[in-house]
Backbone as numpy.savetxt, mean C-alpha at the origin, in Angstrom:
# Nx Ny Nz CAx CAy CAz Cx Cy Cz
-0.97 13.48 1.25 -1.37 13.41 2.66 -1.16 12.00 3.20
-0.49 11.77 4.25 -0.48 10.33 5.02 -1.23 10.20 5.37
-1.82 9.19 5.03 -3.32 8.02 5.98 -2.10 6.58 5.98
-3.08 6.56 7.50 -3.08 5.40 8.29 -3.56 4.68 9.10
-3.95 3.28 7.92 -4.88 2.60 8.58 -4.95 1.76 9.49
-5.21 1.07 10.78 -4.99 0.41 11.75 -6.70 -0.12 11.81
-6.66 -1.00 10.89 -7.98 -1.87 10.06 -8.79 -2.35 11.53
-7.78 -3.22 12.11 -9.14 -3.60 13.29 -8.94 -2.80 14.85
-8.26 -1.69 14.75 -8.31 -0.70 15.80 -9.21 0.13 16.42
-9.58 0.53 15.24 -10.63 1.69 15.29 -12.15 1.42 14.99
-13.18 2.25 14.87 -14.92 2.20 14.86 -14.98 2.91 13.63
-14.03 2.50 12.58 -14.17 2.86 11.20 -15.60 2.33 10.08
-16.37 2.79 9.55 -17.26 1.90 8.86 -16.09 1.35 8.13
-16.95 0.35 7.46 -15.66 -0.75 6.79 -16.30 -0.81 5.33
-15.21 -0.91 4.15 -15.67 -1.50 3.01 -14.38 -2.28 2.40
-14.80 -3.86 2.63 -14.67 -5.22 2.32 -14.32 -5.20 0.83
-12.70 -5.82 0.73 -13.08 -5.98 -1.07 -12.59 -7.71 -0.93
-13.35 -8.04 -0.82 -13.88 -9.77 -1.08 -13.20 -10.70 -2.35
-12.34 -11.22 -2.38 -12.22 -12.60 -3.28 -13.28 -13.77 -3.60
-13.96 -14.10 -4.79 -14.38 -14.71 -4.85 -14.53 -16.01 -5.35
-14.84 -17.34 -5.68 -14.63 -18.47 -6.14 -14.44 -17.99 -7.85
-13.42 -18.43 -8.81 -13.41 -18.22 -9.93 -14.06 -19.42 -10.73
-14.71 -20.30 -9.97 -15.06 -21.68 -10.37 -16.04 -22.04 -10.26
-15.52 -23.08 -9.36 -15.92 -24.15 -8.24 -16.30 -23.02 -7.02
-17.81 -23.25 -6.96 -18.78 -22.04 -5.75 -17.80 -22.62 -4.31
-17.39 -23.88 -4.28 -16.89 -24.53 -2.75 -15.51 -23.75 -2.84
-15.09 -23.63 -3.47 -13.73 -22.74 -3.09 -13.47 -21.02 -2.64
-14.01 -21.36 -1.47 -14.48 -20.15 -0.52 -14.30 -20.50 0.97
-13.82 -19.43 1.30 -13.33 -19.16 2.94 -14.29 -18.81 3.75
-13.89 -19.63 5.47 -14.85 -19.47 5.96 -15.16 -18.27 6.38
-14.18 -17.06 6.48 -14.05 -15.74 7.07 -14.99 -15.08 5.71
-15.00 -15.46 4.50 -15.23 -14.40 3.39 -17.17 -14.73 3.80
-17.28 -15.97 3.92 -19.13 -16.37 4.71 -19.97 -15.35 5.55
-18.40 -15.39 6.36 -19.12 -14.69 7.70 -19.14 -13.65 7.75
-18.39 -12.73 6.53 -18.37 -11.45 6.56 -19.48 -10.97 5.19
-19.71 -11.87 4.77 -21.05 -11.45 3.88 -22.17 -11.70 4.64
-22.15 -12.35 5.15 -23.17 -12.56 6.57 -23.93 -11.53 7.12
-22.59 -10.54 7.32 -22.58 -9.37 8.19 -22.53 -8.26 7.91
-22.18 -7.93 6.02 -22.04 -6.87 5.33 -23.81 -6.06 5.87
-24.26 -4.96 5.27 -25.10 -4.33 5.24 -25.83 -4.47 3.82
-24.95 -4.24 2.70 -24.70 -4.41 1.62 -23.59 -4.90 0.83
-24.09 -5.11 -0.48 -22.61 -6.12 -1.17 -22.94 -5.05 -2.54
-21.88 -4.54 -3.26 -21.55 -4.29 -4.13 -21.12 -5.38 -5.17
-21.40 -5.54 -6.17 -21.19 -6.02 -7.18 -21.13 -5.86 -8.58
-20.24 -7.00 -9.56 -19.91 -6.58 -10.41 -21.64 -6.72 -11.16
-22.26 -7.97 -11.50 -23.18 -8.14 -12.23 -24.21 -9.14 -11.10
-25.50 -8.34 -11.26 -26.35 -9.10 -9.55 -26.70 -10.92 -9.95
-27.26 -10.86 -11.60 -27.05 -12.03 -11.74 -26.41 -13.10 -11.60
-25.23 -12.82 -11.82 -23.92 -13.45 -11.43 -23.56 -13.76 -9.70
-23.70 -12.86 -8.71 -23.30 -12.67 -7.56 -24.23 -13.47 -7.18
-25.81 -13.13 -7.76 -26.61 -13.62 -6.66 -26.70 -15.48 -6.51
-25.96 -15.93 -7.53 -25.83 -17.56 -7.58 -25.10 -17.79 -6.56
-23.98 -16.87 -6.38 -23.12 -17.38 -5.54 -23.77 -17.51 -3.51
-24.71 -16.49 -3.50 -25.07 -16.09 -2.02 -26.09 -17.26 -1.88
-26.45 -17.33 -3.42 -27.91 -18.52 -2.99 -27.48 -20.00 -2.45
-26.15 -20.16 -3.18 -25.00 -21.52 -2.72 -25.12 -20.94 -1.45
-24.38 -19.76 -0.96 -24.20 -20.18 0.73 -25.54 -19.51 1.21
-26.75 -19.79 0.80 -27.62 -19.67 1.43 -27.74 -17.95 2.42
-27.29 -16.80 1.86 -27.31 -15.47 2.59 -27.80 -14.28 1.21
-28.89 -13.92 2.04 -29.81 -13.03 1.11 -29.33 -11.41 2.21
-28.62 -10.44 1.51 -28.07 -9.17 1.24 -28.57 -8.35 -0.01
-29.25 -6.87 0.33 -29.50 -6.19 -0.85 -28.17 -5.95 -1.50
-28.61 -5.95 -3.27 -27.20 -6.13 -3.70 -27.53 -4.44 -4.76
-26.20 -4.00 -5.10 -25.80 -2.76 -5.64 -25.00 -3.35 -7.07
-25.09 -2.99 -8.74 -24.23 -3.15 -9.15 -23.31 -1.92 -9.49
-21.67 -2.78 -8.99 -21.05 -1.51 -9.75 -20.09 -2.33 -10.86
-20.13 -1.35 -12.10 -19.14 -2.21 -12.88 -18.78 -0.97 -14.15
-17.82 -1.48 -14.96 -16.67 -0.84 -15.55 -17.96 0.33 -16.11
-18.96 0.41 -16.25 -20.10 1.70 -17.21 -19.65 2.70 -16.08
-20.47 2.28 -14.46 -20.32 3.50 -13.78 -19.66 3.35 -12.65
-18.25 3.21 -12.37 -17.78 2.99 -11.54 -17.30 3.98 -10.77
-16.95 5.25 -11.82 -16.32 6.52 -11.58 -17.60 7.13 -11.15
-18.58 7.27 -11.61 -19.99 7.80 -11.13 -20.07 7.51 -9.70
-20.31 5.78 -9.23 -20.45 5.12 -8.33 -19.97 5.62 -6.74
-18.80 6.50 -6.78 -18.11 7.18 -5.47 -19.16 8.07 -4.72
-20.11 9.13 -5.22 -21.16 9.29 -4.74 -22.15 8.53 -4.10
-22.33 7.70 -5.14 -23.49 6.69 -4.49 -22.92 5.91 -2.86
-22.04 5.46 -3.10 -21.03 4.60 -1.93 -21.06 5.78 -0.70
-20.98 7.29 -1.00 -20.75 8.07 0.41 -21.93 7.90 0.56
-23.15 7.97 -0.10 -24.06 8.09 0.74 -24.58 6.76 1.40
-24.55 5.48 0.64 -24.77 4.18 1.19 -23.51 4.15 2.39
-22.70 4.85 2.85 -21.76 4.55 3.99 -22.42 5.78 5.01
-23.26 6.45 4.53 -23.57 7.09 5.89 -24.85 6.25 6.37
-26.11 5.64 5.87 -26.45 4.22 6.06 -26.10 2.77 6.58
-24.95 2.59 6.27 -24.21 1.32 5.95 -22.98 1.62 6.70
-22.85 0.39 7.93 -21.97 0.13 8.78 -20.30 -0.58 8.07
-21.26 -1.64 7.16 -20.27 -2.44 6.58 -20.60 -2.80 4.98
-19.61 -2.53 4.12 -20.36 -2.72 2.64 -19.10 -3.88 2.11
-19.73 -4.83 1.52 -18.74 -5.97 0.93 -18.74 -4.95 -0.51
-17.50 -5.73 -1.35 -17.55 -5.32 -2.99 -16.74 -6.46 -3.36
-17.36 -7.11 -4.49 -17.21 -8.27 -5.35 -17.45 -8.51 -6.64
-16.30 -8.84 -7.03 -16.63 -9.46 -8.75 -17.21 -10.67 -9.06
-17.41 -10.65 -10.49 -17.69 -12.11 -10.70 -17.41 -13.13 -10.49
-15.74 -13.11 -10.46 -15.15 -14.15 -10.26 -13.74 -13.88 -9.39
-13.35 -14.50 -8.75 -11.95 -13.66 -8.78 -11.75 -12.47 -7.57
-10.58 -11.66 -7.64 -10.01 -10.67 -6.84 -10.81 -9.17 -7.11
-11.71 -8.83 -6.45 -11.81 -7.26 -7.37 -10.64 -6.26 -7.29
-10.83 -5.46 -8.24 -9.96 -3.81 -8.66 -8.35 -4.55 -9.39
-8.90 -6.10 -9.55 -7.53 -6.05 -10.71 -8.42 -6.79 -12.11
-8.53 -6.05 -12.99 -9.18 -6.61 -14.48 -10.72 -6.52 -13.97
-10.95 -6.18 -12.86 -12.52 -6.01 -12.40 -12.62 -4.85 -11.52
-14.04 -4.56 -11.58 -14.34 -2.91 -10.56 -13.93 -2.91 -9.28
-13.66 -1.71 -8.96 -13.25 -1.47 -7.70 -12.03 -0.67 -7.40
-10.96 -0.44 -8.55 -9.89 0.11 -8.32 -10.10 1.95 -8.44
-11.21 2.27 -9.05 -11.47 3.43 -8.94 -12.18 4.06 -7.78
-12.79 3.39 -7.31 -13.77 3.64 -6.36 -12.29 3.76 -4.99
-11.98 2.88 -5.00 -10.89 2.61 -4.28 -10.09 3.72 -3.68
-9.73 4.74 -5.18 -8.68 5.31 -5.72 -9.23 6.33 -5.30
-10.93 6.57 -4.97 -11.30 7.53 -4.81 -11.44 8.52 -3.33
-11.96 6.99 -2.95 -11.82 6.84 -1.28 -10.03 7.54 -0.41
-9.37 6.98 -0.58 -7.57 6.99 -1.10 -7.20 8.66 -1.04
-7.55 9.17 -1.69 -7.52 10.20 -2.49 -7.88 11.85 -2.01
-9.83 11.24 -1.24 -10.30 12.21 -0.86 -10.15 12.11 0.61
-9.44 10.72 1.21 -8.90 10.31 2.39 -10.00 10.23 3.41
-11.00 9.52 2.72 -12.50 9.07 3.00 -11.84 8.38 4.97
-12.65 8.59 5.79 -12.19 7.70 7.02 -13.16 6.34 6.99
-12.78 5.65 6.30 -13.50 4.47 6.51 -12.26 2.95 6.10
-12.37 2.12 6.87 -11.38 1.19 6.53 -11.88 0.39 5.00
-10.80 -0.20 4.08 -10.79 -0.40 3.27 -10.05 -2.03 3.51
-10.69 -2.77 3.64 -10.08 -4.33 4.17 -10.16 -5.19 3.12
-8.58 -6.10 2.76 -8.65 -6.60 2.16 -9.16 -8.57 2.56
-10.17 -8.88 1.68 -10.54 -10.36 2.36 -10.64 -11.46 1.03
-9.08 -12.86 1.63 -9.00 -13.73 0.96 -9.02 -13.46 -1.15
-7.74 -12.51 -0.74 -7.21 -12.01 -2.09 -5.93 -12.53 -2.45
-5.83 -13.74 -1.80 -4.31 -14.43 -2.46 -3.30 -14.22 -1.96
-2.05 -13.78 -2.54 -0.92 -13.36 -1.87 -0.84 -12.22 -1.06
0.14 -12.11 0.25 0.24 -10.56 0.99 -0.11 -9.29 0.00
0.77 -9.60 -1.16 1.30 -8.80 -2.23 -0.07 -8.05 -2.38
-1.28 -8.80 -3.12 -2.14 -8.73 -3.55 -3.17 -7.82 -3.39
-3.25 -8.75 -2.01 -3.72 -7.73 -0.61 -3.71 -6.43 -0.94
-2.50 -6.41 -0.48 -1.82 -4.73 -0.73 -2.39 -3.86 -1.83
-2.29 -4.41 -2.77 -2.26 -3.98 -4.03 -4.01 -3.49 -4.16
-4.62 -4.36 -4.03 -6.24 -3.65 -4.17 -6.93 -2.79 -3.26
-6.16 -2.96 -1.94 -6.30 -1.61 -0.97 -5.37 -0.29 -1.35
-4.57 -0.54 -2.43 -3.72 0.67 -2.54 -4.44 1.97 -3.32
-5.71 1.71 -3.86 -5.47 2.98 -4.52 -5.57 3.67 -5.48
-4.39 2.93 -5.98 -3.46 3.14 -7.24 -3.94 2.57 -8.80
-4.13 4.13 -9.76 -4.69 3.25 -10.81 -3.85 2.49 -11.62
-3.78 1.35 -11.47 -2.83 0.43 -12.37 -2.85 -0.62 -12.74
-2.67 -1.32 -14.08 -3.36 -1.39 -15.29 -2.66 -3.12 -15.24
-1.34 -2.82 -14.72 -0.55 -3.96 -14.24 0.22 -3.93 -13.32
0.70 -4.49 -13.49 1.75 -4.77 -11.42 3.52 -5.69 -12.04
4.51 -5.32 -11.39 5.43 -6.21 -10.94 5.86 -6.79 -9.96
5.73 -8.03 -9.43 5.99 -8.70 -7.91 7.66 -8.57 -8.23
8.22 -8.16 -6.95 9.66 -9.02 -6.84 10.10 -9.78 -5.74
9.11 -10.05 -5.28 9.10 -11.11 -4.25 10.46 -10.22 -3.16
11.54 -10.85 -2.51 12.21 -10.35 -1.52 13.73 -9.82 -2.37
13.97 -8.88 -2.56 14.99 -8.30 -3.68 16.01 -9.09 -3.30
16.83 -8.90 -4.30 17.83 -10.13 -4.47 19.54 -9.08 -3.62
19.06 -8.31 -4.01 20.56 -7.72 -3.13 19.81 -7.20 -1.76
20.45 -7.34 -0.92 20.07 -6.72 0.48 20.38 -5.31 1.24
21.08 -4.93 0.02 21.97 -3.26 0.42 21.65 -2.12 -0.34
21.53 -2.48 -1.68 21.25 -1.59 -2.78 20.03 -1.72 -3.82
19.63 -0.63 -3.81 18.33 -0.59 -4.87 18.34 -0.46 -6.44
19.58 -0.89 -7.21 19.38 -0.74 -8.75 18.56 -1.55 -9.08
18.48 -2.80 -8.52 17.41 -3.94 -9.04 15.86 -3.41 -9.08
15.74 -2.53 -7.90 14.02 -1.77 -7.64 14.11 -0.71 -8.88
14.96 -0.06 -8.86 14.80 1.14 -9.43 14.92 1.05 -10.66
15.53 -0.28 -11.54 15.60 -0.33 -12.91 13.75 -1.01 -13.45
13.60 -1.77 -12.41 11.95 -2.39 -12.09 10.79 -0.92 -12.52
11.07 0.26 -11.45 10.39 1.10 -11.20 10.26 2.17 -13.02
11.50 1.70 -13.73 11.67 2.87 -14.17 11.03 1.86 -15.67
10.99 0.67 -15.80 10.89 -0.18 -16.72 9.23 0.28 -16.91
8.32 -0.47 -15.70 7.05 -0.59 -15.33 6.25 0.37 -15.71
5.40 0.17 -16.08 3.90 0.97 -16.49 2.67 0.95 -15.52
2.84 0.21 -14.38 1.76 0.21 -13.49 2.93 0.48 -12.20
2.40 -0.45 -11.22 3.31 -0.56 -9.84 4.08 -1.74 -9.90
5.31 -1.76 -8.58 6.16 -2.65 -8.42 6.09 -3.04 -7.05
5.82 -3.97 -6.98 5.59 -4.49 -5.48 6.66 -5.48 -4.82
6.84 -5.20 -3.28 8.27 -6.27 -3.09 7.87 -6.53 -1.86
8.46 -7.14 -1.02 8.70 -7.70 0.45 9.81 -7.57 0.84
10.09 -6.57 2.20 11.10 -6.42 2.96 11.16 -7.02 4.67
12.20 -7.26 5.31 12.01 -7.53 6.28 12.37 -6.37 7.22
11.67 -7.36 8.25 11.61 -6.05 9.40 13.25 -5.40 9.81
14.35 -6.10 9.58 15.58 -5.32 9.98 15.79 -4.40 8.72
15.34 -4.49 7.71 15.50 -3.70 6.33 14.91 -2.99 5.98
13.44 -2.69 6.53 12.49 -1.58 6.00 12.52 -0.21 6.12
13.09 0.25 6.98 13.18 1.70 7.34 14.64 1.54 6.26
15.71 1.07 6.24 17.05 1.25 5.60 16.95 1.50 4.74
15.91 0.66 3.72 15.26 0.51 2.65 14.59 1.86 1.95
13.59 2.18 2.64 12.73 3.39 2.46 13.85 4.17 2.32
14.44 4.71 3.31 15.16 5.79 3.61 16.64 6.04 2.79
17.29 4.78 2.14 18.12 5.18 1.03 17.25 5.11 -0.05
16.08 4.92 -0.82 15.18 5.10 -1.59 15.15 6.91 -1.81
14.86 7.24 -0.30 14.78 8.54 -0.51 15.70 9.77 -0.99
16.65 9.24 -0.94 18.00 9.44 -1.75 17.84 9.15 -3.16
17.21 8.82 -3.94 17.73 8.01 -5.02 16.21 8.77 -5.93
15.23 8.64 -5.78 13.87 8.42 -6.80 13.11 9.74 -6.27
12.29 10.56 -7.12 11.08 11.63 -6.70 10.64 11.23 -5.26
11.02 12.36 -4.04 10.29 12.25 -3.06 8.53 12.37 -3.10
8.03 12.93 -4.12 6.66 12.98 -4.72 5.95 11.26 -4.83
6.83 10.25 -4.91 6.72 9.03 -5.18 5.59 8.41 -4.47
4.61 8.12 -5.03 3.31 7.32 -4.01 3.52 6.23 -3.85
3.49 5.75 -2.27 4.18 4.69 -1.68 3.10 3.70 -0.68
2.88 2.69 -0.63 1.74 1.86 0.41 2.72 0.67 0.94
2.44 0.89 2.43 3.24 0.12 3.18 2.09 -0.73 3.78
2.16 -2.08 3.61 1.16 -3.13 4.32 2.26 -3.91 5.50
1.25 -4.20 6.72 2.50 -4.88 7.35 1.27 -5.94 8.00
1.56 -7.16 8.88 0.67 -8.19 9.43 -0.89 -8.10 8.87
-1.10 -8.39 7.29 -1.77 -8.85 6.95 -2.97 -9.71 7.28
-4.36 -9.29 7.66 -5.45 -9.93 7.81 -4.96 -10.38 8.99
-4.36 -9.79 10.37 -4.02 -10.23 11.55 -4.72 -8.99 12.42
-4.51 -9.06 13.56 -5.11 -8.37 14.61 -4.34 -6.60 14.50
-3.30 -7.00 13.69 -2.43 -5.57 13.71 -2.04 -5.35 12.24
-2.94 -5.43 11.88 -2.83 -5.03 10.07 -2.98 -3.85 9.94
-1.70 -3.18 9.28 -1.73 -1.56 9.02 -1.26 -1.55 7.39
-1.75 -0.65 7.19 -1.48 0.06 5.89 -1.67 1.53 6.25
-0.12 1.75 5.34 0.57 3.60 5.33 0.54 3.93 4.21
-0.18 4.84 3.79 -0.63 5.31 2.63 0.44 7.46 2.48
0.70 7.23 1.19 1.37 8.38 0.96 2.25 8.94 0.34
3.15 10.11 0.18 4.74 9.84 -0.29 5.77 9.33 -0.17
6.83 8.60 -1.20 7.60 8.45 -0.22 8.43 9.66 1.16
8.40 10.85 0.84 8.70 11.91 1.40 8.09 11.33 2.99
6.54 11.67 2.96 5.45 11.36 3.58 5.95 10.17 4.91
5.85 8.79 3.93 5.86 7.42 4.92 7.52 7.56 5.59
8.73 7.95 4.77 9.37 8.14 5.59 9.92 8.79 6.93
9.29 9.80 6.79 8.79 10.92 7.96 8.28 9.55 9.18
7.48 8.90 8.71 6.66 8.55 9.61 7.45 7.36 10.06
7.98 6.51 9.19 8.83 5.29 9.53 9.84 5.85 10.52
10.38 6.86 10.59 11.36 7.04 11.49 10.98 7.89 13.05
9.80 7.68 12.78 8.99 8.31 14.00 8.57 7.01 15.03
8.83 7.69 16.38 8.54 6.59 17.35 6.73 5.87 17.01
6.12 6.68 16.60 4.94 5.50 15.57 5.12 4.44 15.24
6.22 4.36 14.59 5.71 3.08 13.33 6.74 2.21 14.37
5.44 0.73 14.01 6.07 -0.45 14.71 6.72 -1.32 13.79
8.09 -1.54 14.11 8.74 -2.24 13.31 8.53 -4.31 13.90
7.24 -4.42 13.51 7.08 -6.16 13.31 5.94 -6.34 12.24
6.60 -8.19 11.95 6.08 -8.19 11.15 6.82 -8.22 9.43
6.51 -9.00 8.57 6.99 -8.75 7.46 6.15 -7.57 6.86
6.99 -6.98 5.69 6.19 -5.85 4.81 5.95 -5.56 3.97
4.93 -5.79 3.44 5.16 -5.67 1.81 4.38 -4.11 1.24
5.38 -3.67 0.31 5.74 -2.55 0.08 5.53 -2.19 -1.44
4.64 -1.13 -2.05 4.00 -1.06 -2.99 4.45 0.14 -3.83
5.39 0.48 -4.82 5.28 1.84 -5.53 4.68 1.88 -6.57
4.46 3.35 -6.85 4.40 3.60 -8.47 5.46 4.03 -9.35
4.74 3.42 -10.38 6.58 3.23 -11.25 6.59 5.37 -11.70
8.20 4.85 -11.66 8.57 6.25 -12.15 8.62 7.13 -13.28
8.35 5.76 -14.52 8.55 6.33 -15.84 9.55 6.93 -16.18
10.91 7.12 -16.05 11.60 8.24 -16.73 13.38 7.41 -16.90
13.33 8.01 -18.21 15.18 7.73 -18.47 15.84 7.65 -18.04
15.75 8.94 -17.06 16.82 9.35 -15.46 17.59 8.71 -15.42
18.86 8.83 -15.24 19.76 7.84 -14.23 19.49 8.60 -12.46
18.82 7.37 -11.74 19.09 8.01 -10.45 20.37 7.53 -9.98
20.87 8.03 -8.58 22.21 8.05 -8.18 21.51 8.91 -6.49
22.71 8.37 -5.89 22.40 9.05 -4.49 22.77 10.67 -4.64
21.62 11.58 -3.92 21.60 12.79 -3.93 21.86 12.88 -2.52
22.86 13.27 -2.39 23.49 13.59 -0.93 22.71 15.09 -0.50
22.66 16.12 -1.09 22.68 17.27 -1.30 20.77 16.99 -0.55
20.26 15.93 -0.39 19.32 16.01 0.19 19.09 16.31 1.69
20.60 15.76 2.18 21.20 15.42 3.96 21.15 16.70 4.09
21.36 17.82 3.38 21.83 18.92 3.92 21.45 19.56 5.53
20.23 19.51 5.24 19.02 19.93 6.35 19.48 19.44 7.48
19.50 17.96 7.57 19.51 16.58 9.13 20.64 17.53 9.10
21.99 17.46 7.90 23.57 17.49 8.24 24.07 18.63 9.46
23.26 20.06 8.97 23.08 21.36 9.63 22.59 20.77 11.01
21.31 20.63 11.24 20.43 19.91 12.21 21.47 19.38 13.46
22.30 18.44 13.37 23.01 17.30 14.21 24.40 17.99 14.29
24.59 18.93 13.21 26.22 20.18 13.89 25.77 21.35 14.95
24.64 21.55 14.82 24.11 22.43 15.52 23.93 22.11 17.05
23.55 20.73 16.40 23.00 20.02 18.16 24.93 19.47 18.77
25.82 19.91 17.88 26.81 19.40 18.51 27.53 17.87 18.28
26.58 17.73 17.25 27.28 16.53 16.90 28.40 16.38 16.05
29.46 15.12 16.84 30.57 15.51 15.73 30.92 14.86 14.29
31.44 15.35 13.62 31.17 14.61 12.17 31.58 13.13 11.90
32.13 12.74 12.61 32.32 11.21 13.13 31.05 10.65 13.29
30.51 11.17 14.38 29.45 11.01 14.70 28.22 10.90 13.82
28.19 11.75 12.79 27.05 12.00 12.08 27.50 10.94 10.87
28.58 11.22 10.46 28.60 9.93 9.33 28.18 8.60 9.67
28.54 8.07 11.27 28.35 6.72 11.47 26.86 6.94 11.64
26.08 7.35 12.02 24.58 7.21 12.04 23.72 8.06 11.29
24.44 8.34 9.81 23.42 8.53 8.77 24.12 7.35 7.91
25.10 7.09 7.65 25.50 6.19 6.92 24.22 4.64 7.20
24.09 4.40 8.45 23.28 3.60 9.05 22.21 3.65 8.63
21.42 4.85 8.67 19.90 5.22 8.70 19.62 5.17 7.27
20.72 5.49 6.35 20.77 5.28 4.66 21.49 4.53 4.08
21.74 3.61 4.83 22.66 2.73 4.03 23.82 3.07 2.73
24.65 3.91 3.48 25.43 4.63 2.30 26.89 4.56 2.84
27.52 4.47 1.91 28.81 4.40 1.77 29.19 5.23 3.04
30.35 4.56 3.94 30.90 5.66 4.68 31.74 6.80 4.02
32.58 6.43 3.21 33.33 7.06 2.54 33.20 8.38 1.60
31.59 7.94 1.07 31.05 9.26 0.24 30.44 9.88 0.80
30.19 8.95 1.98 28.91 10.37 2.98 30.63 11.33 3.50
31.66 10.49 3.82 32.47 11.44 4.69 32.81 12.63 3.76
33.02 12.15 2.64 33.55 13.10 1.08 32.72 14.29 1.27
31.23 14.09 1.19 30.24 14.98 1.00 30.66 16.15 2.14
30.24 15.37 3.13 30.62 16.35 4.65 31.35 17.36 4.56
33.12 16.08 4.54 34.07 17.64 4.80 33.91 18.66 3.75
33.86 18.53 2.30 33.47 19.42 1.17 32.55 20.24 1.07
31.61 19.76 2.12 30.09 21.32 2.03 30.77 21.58 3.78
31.45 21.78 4.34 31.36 21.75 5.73 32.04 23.01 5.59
């Protein structure tokens, strides 16, 4: 199912997954203050631990623990503290929660049962990161590839995807993201669970939650706003496979755009575009099923 979140749009209750000082208590943001400030409640890994930290910034919040015993239990408890609770922080001991600390289940759960409540990520490090602990996704580890090194073709993602045991995470730009997605969809399981983050902790921070099948549907829909960098989250594929472009997927659009009269000139130059694919093999494909 596609969810999509538009974090400071809507009158969503909110649940906060908070970065915290791994140290030094002073190495803390002024936004992460003011939003414990304002939580209702704070989830946490261990209260002992947390509560040193609130007593440094001086803010007394009833505190909840959740941690690796009952975390999976814990999804109950959270619906009902959110029909109570406007705004709920969640925090580890130290550090980022839902990576090596609680929260990725609960997360996963929310995600899943497509809970309507925003899930905001606050002062978690890189965009990447961000992404990654609002995604979801149970995973154990991660691969960054920062901005892929070829700009046309995906063997570099897809040898990543097929290597990996958790997720693979990358950054695309805004002239490349739909191109991107959409020869992807050619290539790997349309079943593929996919999280699209775009303007990060800004006034227009979205996250697209779904298949790839799913988000592409939606990327090519007058919806989705193309600004903004994006960083873009899968789960790995696991399998031997050799993928290769499956043309035999076009079939549908191909029918679709002869029907409407379009001529095959026509249709090669603007699917070739929309998928970044060879003119030559899209033309092959054509005249041969035509």
């Amino acid at each position: 199912m596609l969810r999509i979140q538009n974090t400071y749009k809507n009158d969503n209750k909110t649940l906060y997954l908070i970065g915290t000082p791994i140290g030094n208590l002073k190495d803390i943001s002024f936004r992460v203050v003011k939003i414990l400030k304002e939580v209702d409640l704070i989830y946490c890994e261990d209260k002992r631990v947390s509560i040193k930290l609130l007593n440094h910034l001086e803010i007394k919040k009833p505190l909840k623990a959740v941690h690796k015993f009952n975390e999976i239990e814990s999804f109950e408890s959270f619906q009902e503290d959110l029909r109570t609770n406007n705004k709920i922080a969640l925090i580890s001991d130290a550090g980022v929660p839902c990576i090596c600390d609680p929260g990725m289940y609960l997360v996963n759960k929310i995600v899943e049962n497509n809970i309507n409540v925003n899930i905001t990520p606050i002062n978690a490090g890189p965009a990447y990161i961000h992404v990654l602990i609002v995604s979801g996704l149970i995973a154990y580890s991660n691969t960054f590839l920062g901005f892929l090194q070829n700009k046309t073709e995906n063997s570099e993602l897809i040898n990543e995807l097929k290597k990996s045991k958790g997720v693979v995470c990358f950054y695309e730009s805004v002239h490349r993201v739909v191109e991107r997605l959409n020869s992807l969809l050619l290539q790997i399981p349309e079943s593929t669970k996919i999280i699209i983050g775009r303007e990060i902790s800004k006034i227009n921070e979205q996250f697209v939650y779904g298949t790839l099948s799913e988000v592409c549907q939606f990327i090519n829909s007058d919806e989705f706003v193309k600004k903004g960098e994006f960083c873009i989250l899968i789960e790995s594929i696991s399998s031997n496979e050799e993928f290769s472009f499956n043309l035999n997927k076009l079939d549908s659009e191909i029918k679709a755009m002869k029907n409407n009269s379009i001529s095959n000139k026509d249709i090669i130059k603007n699917l070739s575009k929309k998928y970044n694919i060879n003119k030559n093999k899209l033309s092959e494909f054509i005249y041969k099923n035509k």
